[in-house]
C-alpha positions in Angstrom: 48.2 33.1 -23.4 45.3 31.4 -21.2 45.4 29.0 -18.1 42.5 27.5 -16.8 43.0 27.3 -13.1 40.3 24.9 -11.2 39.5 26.7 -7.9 38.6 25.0 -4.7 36.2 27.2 -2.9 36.4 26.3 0.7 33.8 24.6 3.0 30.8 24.4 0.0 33.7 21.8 -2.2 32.4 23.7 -5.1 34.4 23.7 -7.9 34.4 26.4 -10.7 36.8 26.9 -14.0 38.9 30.1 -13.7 40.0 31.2 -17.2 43.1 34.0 -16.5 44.7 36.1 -19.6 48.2 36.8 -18.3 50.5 39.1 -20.5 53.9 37.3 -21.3 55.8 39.2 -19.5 54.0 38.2 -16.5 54.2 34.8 -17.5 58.0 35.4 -17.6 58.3 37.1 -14.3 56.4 34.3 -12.8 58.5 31.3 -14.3 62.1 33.2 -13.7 61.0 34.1 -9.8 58.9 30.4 -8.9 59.9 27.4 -11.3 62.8 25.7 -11.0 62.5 23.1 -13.7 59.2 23.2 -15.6 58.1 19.9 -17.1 56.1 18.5 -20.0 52.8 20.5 -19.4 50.0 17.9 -18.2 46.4 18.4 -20.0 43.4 19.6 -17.7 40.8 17.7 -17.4 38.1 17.4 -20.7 34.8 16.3 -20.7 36.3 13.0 -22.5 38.6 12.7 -19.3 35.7 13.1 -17.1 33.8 10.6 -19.5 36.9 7.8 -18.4 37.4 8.6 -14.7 34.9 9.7 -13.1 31.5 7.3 -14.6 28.1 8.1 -14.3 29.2 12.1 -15.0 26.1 11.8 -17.5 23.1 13.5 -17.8 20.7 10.9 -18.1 16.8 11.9 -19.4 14.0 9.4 -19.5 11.6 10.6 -22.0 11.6 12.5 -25.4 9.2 14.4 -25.6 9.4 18.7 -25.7 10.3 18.4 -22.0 13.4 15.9 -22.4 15.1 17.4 -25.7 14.8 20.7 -24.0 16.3 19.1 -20.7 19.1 17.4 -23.0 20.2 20.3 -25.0 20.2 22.5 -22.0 22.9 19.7 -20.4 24.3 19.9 -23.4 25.0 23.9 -23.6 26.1 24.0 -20.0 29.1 21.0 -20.9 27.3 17.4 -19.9 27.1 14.8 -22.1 23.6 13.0 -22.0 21.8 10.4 -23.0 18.5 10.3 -23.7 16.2 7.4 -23.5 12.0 7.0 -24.6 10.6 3.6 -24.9 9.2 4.8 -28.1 10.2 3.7 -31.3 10.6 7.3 -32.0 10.8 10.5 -30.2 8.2 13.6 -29.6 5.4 12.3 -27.5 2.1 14.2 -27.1 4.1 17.3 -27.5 3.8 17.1 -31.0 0.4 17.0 -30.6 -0.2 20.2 -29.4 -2.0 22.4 -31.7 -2.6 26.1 -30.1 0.8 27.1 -29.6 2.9 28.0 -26.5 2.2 31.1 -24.3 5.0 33.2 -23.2 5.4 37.1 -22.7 7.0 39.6 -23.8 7.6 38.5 -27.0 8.4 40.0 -30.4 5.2 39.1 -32.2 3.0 41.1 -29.1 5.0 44.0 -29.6 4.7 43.9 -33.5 1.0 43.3 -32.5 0.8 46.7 -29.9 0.0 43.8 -27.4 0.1 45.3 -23.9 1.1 42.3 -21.8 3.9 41.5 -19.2 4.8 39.0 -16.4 3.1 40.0 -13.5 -0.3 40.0 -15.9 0.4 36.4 -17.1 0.9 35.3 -13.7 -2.5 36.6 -12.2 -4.2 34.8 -15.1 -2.2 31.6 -14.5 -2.9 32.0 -10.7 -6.5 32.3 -11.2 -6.6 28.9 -12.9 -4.6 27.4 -10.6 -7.0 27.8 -7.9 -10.1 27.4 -9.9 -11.3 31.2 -9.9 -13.1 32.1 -12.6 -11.7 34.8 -15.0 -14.9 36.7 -14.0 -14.6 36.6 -10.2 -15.4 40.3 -9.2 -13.1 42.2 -6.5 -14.1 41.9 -3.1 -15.9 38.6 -4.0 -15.3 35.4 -1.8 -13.0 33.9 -4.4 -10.5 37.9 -4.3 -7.7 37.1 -7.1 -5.5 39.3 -5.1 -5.4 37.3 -2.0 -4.5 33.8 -3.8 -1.2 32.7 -3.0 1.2 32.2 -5.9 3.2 29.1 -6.5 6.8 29.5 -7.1 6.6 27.2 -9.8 3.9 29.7 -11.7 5.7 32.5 -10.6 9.0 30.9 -12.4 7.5 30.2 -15.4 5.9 33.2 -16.4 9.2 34.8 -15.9 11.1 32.5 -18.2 8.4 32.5 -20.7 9.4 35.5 -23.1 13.6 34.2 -22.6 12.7 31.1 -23.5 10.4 31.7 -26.1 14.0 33.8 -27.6 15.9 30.5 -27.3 13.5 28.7 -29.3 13.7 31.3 -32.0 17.2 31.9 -31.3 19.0 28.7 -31.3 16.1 26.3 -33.4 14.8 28.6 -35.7 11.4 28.1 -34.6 8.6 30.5 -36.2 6.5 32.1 -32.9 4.9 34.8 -35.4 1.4 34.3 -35.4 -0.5 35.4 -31.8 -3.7 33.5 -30.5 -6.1 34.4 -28.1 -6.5 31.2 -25.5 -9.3 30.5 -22.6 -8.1 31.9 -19.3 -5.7 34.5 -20.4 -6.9 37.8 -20.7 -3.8 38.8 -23.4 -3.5 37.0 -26.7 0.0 35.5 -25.5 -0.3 32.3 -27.7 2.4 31.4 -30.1 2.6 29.6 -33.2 3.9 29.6 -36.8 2.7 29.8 -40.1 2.9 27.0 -41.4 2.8 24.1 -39.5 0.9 22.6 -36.0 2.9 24.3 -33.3 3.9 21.3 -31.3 4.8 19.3 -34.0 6.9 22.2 -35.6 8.7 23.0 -32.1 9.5 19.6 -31.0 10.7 18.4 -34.1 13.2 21.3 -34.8 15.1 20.2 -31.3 15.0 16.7 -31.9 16.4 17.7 -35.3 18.9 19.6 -33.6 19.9 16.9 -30.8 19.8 13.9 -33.4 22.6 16.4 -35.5 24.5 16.6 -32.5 24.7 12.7 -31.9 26.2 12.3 -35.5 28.4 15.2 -34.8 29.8 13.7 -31.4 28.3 10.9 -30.1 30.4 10.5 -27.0 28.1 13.7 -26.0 24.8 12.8 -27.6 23.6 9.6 -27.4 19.6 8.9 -28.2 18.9 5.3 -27.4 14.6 4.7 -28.6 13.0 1.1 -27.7 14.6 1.7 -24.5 12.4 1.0 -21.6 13.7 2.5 -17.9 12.5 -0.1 -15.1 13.9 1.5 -12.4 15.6 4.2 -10.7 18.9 3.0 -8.9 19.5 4.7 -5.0 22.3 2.1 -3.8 21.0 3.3 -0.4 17.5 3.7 1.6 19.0 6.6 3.6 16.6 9.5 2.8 19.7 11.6 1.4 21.3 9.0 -0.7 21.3 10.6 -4.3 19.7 8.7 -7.2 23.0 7.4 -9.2 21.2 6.0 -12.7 18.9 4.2 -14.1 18.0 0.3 -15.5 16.4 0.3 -18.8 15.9 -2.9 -21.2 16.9 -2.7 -24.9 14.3 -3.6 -27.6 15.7 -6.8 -27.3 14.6 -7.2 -23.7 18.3 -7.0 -22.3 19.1 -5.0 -19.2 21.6 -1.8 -19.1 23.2 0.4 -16.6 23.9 3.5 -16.9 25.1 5.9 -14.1 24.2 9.8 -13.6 22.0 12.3 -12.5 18.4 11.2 -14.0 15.8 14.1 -15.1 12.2 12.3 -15.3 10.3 14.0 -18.8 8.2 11.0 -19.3 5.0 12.9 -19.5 1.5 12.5 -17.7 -0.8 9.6 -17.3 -3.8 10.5 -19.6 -3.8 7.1 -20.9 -3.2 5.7 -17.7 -6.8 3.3 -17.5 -7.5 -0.3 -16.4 -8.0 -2.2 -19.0 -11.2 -3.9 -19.7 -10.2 -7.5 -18.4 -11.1 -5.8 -14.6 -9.7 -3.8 -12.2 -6.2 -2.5 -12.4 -3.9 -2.1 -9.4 -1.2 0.5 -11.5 -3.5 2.8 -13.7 -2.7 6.0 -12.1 -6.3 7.4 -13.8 -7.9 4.6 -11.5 -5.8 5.1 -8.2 -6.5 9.0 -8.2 -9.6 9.5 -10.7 -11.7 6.6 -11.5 -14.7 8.7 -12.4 -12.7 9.4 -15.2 -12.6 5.8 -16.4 -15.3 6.0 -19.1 -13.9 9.0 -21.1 -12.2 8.4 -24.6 -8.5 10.7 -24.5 -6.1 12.7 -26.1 -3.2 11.1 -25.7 -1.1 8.2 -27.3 -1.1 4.7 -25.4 2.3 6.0 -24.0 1.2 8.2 -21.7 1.5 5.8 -18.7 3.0 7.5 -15.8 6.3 5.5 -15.8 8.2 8.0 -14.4 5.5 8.7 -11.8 5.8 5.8 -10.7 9.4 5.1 -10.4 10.1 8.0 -8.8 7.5 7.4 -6.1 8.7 3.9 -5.7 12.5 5.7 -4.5 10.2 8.4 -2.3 9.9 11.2 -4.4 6.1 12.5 -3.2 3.4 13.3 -5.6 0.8 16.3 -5.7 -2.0 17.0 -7.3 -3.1 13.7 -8.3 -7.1 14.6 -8.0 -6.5 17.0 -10.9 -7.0 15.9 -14.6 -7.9 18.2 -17.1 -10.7 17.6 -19.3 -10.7 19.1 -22.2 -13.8 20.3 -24.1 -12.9 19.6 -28.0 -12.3 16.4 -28.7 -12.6 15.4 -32.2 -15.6 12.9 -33.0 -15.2 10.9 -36.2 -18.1 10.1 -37.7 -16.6 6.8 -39.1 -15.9 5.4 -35.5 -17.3 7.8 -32.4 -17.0 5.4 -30.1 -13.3 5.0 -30.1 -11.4 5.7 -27.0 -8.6 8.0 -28.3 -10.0 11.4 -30.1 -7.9 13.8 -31.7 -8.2 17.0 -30.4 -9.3 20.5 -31.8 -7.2 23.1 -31.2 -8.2 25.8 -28.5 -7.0 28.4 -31.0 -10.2 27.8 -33.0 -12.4 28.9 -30.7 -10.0 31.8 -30.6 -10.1 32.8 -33.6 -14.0 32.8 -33.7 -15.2 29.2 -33.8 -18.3 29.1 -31.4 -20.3 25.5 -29.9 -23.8 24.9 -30.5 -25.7 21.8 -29.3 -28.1 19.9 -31.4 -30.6 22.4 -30.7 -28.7 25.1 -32.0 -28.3 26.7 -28.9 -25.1 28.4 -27.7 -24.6 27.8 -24.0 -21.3 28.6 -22.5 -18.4 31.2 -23.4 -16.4 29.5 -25.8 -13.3 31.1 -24.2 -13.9 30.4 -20.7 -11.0 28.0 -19.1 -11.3 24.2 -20.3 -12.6 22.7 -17.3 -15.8 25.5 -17.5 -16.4 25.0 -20.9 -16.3 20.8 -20.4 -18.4 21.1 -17.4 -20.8 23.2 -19.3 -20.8 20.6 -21.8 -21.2 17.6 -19.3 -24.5 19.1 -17.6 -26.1 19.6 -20.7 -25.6 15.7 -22.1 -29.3 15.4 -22.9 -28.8 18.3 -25.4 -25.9 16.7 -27.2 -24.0 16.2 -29.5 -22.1 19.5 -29.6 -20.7 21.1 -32.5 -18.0 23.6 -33.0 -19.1 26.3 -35.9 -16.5 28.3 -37.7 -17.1 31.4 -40.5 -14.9 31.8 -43.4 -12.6 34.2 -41.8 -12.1 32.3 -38.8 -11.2 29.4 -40.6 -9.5 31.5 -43.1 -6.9 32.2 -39.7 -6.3 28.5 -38.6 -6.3 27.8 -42.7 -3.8 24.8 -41.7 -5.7 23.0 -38.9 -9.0 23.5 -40.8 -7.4 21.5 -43.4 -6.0 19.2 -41.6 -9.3 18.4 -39.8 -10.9 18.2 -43.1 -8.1 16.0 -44.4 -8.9 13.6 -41.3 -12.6 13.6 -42.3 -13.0 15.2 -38.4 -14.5 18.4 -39.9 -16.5 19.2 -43.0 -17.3 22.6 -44.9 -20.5 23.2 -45.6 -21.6 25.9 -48.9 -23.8 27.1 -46.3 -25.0 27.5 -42.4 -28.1 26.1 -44.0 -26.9 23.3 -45.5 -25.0 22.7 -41.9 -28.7 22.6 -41.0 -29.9 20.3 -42.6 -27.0 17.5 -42.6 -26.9 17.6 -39.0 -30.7 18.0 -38.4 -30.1 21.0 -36.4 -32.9 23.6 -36.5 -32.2 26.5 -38.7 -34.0 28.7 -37.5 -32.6 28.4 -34.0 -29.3 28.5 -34.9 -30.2 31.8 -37.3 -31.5 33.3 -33.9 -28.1 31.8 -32.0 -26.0 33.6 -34.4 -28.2 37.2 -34.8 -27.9 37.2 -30.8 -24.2 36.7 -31.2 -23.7 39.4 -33.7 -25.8 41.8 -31.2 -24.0 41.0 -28.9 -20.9 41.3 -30.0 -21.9 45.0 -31.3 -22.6 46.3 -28.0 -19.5 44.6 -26.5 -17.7 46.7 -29.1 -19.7 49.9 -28.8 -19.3 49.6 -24.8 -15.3 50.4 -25.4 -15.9 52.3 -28.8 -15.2 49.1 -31.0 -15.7 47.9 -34.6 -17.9 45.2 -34.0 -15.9 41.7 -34.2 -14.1 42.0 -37.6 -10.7 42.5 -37.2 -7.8 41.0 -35.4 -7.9 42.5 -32.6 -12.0 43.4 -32.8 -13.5 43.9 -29.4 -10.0 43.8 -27.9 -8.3 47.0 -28.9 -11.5 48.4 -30.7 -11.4 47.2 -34.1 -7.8 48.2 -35.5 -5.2 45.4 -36.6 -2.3 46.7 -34.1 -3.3 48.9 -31.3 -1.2 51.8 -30.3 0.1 51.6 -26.4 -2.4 54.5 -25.4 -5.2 52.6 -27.0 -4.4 49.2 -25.3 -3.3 50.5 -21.7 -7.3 52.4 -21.9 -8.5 48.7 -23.1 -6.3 46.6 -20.8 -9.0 46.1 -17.6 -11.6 47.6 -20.1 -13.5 44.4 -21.2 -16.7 46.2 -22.4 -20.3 44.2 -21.9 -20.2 40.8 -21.6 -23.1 38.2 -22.7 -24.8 36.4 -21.5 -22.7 33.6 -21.1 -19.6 36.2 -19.4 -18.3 36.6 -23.0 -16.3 39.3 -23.7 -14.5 38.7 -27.0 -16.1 38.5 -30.5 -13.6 37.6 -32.6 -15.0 37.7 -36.8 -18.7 37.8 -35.0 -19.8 39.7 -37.6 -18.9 36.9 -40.3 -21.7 34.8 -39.8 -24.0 34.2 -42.4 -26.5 31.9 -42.9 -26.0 31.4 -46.7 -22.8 31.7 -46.7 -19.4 28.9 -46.3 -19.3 27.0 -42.7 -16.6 24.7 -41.1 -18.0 22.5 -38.6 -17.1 19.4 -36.5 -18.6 17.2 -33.7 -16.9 17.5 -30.3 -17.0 15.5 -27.0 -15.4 16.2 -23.8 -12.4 13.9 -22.9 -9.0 13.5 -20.5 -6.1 15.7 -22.2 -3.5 16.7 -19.1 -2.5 15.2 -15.9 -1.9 18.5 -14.1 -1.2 15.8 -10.9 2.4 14.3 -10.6 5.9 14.5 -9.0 6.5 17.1 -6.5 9.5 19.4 -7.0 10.9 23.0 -6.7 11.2 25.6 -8.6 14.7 24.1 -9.7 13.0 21.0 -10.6 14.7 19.0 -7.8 12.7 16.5 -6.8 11.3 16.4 -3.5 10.1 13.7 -1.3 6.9 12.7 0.3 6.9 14.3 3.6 4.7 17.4 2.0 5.7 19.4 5.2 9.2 19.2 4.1 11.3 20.2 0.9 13.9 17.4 1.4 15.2 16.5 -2.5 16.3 13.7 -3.9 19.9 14.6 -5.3 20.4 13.6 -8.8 17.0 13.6 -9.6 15.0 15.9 -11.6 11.4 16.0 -13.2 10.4 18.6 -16.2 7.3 18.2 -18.1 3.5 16.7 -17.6 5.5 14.5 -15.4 5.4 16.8 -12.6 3.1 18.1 -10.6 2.1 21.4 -8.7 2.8 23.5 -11.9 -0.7 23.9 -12.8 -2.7 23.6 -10.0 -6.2 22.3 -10.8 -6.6 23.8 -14.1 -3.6 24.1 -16.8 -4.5 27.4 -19.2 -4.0 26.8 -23.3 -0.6 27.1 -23.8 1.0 26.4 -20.7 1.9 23.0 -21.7 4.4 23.7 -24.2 5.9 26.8 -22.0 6.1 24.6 -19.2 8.4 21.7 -21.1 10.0 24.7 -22.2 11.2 26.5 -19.1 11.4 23.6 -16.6 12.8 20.9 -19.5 16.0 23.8 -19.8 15.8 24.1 -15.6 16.0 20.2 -15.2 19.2 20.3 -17.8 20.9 23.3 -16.0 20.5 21.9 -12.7 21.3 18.2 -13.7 24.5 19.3 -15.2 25.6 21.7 -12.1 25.0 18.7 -10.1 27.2 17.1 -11.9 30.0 19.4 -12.0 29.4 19.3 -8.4 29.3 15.8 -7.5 31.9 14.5 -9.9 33.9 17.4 -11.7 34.7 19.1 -8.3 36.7 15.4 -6.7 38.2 14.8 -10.1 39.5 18.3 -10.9 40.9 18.8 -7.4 43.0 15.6 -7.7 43.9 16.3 -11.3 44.8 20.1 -9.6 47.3 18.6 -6.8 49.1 17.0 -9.2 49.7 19.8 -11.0 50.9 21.6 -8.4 53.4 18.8 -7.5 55.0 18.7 -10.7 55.0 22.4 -11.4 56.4 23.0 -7.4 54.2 26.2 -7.1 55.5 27.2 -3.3 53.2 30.5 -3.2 50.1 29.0 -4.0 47.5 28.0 -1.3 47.5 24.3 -0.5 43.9 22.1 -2.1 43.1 19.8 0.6 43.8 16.2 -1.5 41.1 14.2 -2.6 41.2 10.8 -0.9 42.5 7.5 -2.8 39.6 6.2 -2.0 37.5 8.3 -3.3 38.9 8.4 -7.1 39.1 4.9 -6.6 35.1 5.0 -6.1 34.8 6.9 -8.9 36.5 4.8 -10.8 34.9 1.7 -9.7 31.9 3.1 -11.1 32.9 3.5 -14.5 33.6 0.4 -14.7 30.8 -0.9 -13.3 28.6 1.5 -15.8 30.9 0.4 -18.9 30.2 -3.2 -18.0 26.4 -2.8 -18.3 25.5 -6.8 -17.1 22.7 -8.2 -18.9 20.9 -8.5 -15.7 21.6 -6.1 -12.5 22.7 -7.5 -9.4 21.1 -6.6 -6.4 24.4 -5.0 -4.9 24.5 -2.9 -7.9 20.9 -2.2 -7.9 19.3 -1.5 -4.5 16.0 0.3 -5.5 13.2 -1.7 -6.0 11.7 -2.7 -9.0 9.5 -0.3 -10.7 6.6 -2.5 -12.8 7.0 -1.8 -16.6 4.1 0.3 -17.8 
């Protein structure tokens, strides 16, 4: 027989949930020797109880992209209920968008692979592009890897990366099988499936999941679309007053309260520009980074920075708002190239051998340096473009479903031949038959420098030709990156694929804005933090997990950090919002529910728990009703924060 015994631990007024087995004989020692007269058992307190006493007890997450649902079913798993809100009329953002995969180590599919790869690896490659360094940077130079400090927040997310990685495949089912080989990491630590574009597949399989639960038990899942938050609600100015809730407007334009701790996943601000009718005084992409004004972008017309902006308008502070990634392969259509949102080409292509010629033919860059190198590369050589991304059969053969895709778009075409490429795009052939012979050289003595194949495998010029390298073979590889062109290229992937008669993918690209690596600053716990930089003050009851906050990054996000970072921080933001619950409203609640217990059942040997005030359950239940009233318009006693402008 099991009694659940709600403990009040002291000074902190933490509450936890004690669950003790006691044998029945104890249980009959202990009613003979204590209880006089043992009434009708009263319940303990439920999540439902909770749900009618204590109001705002929710976890409440603005956004639904890969960040939110992962924010929502992690409050879900720890015993919140939530409700989720997007302004969307449905949810996944630009995380379904993503089309490399998600990074994360140790995993399954490196060690099937003979991957040699850990933590402490990922984070010196993450570090490096947080602070700008190129991958190349030699020891002892100005710019010494080793002396770089690492942020918490990088440090954090390389650790979680392989265990959440396991919960995706764990509890969603989500195929991770298939390894890539992204610019900036110096492991192929890229994860995708088979069948299907990565971010689409991943985000969909937990909205799946968290729509299922709404149907199952909608007092604990609730998913509310069209919903639009305006504003945060602090019902005091006082620097620790908590964030209690948020106002949002229906798709009818009516105006709801609802009371809880708030986690902000409502993305970045990529799409964030003035509009052509003059200056705008809320684009965040023309506060922080108007020289960015002109480029075309990634991202849907969502991306806004609403939650940016709210939170800074209740003084959460913001970092790294100078940093905007952009990223080198946008997708030109040849139907409209002047339109100002390009799909993008997946970084895994140029991973899996796709290389980028300009209209001379000429390669100029390493196709695997960090996005910001590549665009930049890109950028100074304007005069020379446009710029094409090349792909062999076997390399297109490995991303068969984005190649497709692309092709199915009319944003990339296979030509019967390199020459035929040639001639369509009026590039010279015998330049780019001169590009491609120097690649092929060069990708043989990259291979003999470490005892390779020469580019045809896998692994080819990583592990020296063979499909799955043996430990011994990849620890004598690992810092082993043989000759490099002479572009700093190190890795050759299906070089020696190239023909010039033979089968060739191609499409335009153009440089445009993909990530806000800028945004709200938080902690490691996701807390978020106010504006005094020289301080780590947080804002209780608010948390931020996604593009929407900053100082993850740095100035340069690596492939496949994106996903991994809505990952980890979406399931941190959950954890914590629903702790902070338990906390803030479980702990009052349960101690009051536990003195009456303890009256009726006349326990003399059992401590004394300090009573909760009248007043305070009366608070608590004041709000309830207050949330279950949900006015058509708030009232300024109810809603102190100011307004936050729609986006």
């Amino acid at each position: 027989m099991c009694f659940c015994f709600i403990l009040y631990l002291g000074k902190k007024k933490c509450f936890s949930i004690l669950s003790l087995s006691l044998s029945l004989s104890l249980l009959h020692q202990l009613f003979k020797r204590t209880f006089k007269q043992l009434p009708s058992p009263l319940p303990l307190p439920t999540m439902t109880d909770l749900d009618a006493t204590a109001g705002g007890n929710r976890v409440i997450v603005i956004g639904g992209g890969l960040a939110g649902v992962c924010a929502a079913h992690s409050a879900l798993q720890h015993g919140a209920s939530v409700l989720l809100l997007d302004k969307s009329a449905f949810l996944g953002g630009n995380s379904t968008k993503a089309s490399s995969g998600i990074a994360g180590t140790p995993t399954q599919a490196q060690i099937s692979a003979g991957v040699l790869d850990g933590v402490e690896l990922f984070i010196k490659d993450t570090n490096r592009s947080f602070h700008g360094v190129n991958a190349t940077t030699t020891v002892g130079a100005a710019a010494d890897t080793a002396a770089l400090p690492v942020s918490p927040l990088v440090a954090e997310m390389a650790r979680l990366s392989g265990p959440s990685l396991d919960w995706l495949v764990k509890y969603f089912n989500c195929d991770l099988s298939v390894l890539g080989f992204m610019g900036g990491h110096s492991q192929p630590r890229t994860h995708r499936g088979k069948a299907k574009m990565p971010g689409m597949a991943i985000t969909y399989a937990l909205i799946n999941a968290l729509e299922a639960e709404q149907k199952k038990n909608a007092d604990r899942a609730r998913i509310v679309t069209r919903a639009r938050v305006v504003r945060l609600i602090r019902d005091s100015a006082d620097a620790a007053a908590p964030v209690t809730g948020v106002v949002y407007a229906d798709k009818d334009g009516k105006q709801h309260v609802a009371r809880g701790a708030v986690v902000i996943a409502t993305g970045g601000y990529a799409a964030d520009f003035a509009d052509a009718s003059g200056p705008s005084t809320t684009s965040l992409i023309a506060r922080f980074t108007p020289q960015l004004s002109r480029f075309a972008t990634t991202n849907g017309a969502h991306a806004t920075g609403d939650g940016i902006k709210m939170a800074e308008q209740v003084g959460a502070g913001l970092v790294d708002m100078q940093y905007v990634q952009v990223h080198p392969s946008g997708l030109v259509d040849p139907k409209d190239p002047g339109n100002h949102i390009k799909f993008l080409c997946a970084e895994a292509t140029r991973g899996a051998g796709g290389i980028v010629v300009d209209q001379h033919g000429e390669r100029f860059v390493d196709e695997l340096g960090r996005r910001d190198q590549v665009s930049h590369a890109m950028l100074q050589r304007q005069a020379r473009a446009p710029f094409y991304l090349v792909l062999n059969e076997q390399s297109a053969k490995e991303m068969d479903h984005h190649c497709k895709h692309y092709e199915g778009r009319g944003l990339m075409t296979r030509y019967p031949s390199i020459t035929a490429f040639c001639e369509a795009a009026k590039v010279p052939r015998e330049a780019l038959a001169r590009t491609l012979q120097q690649y092929q050289r060069d990708a043989v003595a990259n291979a003999a420098s470490r005892g390779g194949s020469g580019g045809r495998g896998f692994f080819a010029g990583l592990f020296g030709g063979g499909r799955k390298a043996p430990a011994a073979a990849a620890a004598a590889t690992l810092n082993n990156k043989g000759t490099p062109d002479a572009y700093g290229k190190t890795l050759f992937r299906n070089a020696a694929h190239f023909d010039m008669g033979r089968p060739v993918y191609v499409a335009q690209i153009a440089p445009v804005v993909h990530y806000t690596m800028g945004g709200i600053r938080v902690n490691a716990k996701t807390e978020v933090l106010g504006a005094a930089a020289e301080k780590e003050e947080r804002i209780p009851g608010l948390y931020c997990a996604g593009e929407a906050a900053g100082g993850v990054h740095g100035k340069n996000r690596l492939g496949g950090n994106s996903l991994l970072d809505c990952v980890v921080y979406g399931r941190v933001a959950g954890t914590e919002a629903a702790r902070y619950l338990l906390d803030t409203y479980l702990g009052p609640f349960s101690s009051h529910r536990l003195n009456v217990i303890y009256t009726q059942l006349q326990l003399e040997e059992l401590p004394a728990v300090p009573p909760v005030p009248t007043t305070d359950v009366a608070a608590l239940e004041a709000a309830t009703k207050a949330a279950d009233a949900t006015p058509a318009a708030p009232t300024p006693a109810a809603v102190a924060a100011p307004a936050a402008a729609a986006a």
